[in-house]
C-alpha positions in Angstrom: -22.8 -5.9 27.7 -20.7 -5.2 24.8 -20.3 -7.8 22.0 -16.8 -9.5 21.7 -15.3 -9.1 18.3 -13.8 -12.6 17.3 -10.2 -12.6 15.6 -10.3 -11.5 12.0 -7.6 -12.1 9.1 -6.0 -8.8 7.9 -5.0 -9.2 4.8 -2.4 -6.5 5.5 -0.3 -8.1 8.3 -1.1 -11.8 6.7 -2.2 -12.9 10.3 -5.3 -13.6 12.8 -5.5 -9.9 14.3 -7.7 -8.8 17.0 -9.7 -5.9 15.6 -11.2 -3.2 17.0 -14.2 -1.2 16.5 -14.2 2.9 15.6 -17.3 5.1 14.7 -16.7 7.2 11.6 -19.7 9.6 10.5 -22.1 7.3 12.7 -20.9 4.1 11.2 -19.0 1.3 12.8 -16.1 0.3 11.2 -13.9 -2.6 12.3 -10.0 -2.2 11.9 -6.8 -4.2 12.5 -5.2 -3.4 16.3 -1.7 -3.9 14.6 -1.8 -1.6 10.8 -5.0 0.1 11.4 -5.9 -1.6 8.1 -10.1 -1.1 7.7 -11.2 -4.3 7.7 -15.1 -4.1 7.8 -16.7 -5.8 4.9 -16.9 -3.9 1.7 -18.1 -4.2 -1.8 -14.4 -3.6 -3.8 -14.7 -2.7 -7.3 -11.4 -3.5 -9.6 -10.8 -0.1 -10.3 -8.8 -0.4 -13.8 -4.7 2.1 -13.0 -3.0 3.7 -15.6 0.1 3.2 -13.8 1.7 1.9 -11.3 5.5 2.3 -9.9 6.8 -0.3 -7.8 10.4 0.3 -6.0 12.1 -2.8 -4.1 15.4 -3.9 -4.7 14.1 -7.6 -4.9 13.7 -8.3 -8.7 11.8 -11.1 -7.7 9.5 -9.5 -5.8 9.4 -6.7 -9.0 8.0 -9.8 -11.2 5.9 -11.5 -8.7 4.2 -8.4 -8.5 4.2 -7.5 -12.1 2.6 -11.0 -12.8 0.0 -10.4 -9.7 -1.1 -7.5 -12.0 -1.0 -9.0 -15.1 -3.1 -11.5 -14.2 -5.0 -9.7 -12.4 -6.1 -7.1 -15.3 -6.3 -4.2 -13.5 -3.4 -1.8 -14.7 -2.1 -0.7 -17.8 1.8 0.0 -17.0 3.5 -1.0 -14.2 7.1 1.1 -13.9 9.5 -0.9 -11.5 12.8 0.1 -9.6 15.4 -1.1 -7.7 15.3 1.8 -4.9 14.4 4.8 -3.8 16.8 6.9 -6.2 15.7 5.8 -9.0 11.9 5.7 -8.2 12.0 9.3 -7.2 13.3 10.7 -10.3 10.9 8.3 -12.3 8.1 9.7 -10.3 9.7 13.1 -10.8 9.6 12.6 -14.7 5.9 11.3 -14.9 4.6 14.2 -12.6 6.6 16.6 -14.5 4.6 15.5 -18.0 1.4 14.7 -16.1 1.0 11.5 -16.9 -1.2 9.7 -14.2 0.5 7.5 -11.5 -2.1 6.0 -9.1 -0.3 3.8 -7.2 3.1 3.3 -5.5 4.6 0.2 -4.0 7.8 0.9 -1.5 9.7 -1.2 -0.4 10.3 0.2 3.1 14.4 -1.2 3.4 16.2 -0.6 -0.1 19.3 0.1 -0.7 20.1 4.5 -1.4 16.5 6.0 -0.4 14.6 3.6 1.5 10.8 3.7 1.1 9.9 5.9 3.9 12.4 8.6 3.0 10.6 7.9 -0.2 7.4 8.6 0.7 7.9 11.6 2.1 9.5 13.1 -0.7 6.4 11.9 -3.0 4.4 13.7 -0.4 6.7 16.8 -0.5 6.5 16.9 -4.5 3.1 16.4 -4.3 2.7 19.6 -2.2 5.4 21.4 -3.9 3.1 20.4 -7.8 0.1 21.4 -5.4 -1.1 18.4 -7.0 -5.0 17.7 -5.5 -4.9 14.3 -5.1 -2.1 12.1 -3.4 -1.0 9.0 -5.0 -2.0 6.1 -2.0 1.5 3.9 -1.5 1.6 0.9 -0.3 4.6 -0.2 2.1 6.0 -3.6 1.7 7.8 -4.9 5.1 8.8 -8.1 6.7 8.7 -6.4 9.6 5.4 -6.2 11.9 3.4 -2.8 12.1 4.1 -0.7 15.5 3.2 2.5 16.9 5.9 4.1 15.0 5.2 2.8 11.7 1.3 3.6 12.0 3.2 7.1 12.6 4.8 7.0 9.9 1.5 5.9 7.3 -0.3 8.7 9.5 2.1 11.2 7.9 1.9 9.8 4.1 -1.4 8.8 3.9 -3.1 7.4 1.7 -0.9 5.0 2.7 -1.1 1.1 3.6 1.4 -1.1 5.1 1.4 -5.2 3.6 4.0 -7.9 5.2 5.4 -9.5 2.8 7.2 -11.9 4.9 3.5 -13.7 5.7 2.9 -15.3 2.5 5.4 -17.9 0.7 2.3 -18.8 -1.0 2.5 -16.6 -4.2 -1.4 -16.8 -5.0 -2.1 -16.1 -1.4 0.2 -13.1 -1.6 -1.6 -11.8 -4.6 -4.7 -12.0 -3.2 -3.6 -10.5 0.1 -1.8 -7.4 -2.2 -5.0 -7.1 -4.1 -7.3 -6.9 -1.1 -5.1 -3.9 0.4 -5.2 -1.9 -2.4 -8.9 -2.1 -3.0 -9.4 -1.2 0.2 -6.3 1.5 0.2 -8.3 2.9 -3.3 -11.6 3.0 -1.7 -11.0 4.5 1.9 
């Protein structure tokens, strides 16, 4: 008889998810039914960023975040926007002089190019530099994860999704934002 798998928090949706359990290269690994979010337990090492580029047209989501990384130590430079225009030609600029990017944040409804439209383009400029290595991006929603959203991080992957709507608790939010990425950075 096969062992029931209890609820487990998912740091990505914020929420009590049932999980589910996939083999990969012999090993079970348990994941969230709702983002697909790896969830088995994991040594995480605070990998230190040169940059990150966060795009929402929240400002106060911009500094929250900003402060969850200051705080946090782990990156040097943290370039912000307030859509999907101006995060795409930032990217562009960085890419264009090499300098290393190694995490996005998109917000998935801004205002001009929203973040999915976004991501795609990264992942077209990515191809189109032949670049090696894709940047991972993490989505930021209020909306819950579906089919067509796991689409969606299927096609940009690396990718992650986080509900930002699931945390008025700012340290909670941190810690739920840090959790993703680690695992996001170590998949």
């Amino acid at each position: 008889m096969a062992e029931r798998v209890l609820k487990i928090f998912c740091p990505s949706c914020g929420e009590m998810v049932d999980p589910f359990v996939m083999i990969t290269s012999g090993e079970e690994r348990i994941h969230c039914t709702q983002c697909g979010l790896d969830l088995s337990n994991k040594e995480f090492k605070k990998k230190i960023m040169d940059r990150l580029l966060i795009s929402d047209d929240s400002s106060i989501v911009r500094k929250q975040v900003a402060e969850i990384f200051a705080n946090s130590g782990i990156v040097r430079d943290i370039v912000e926007s307030e859509n999907g225009r101006v995060f795409l030609s930032q990217l562009s600029d960085l890419l264009k002089n090499k300098a290393p990017v190694d995490l996005i944040i998109l917000d998935v409804n801004m205002p001009i190019i929203n973040g999915i439209d976004a991501a795609r383009t990264v992942r077209a400029i990515e191809t189109g530099l032949k670049l090696t290595q894709k940047i991972p991006i993490v989505f930021f929603s209020v909306i819950k994860c579906d089919e067509n959203f796991k689409r969606i991080m299927n096609i940009t992957k690396p990718s992650a999704y986080l509900n930002k709507g699931n945390s008025a608790d700012k340290e909670q939010f941190g810690t739920r934002l840090l959790d993703v990425i680690d695992r996001l950075r170590t998949a």
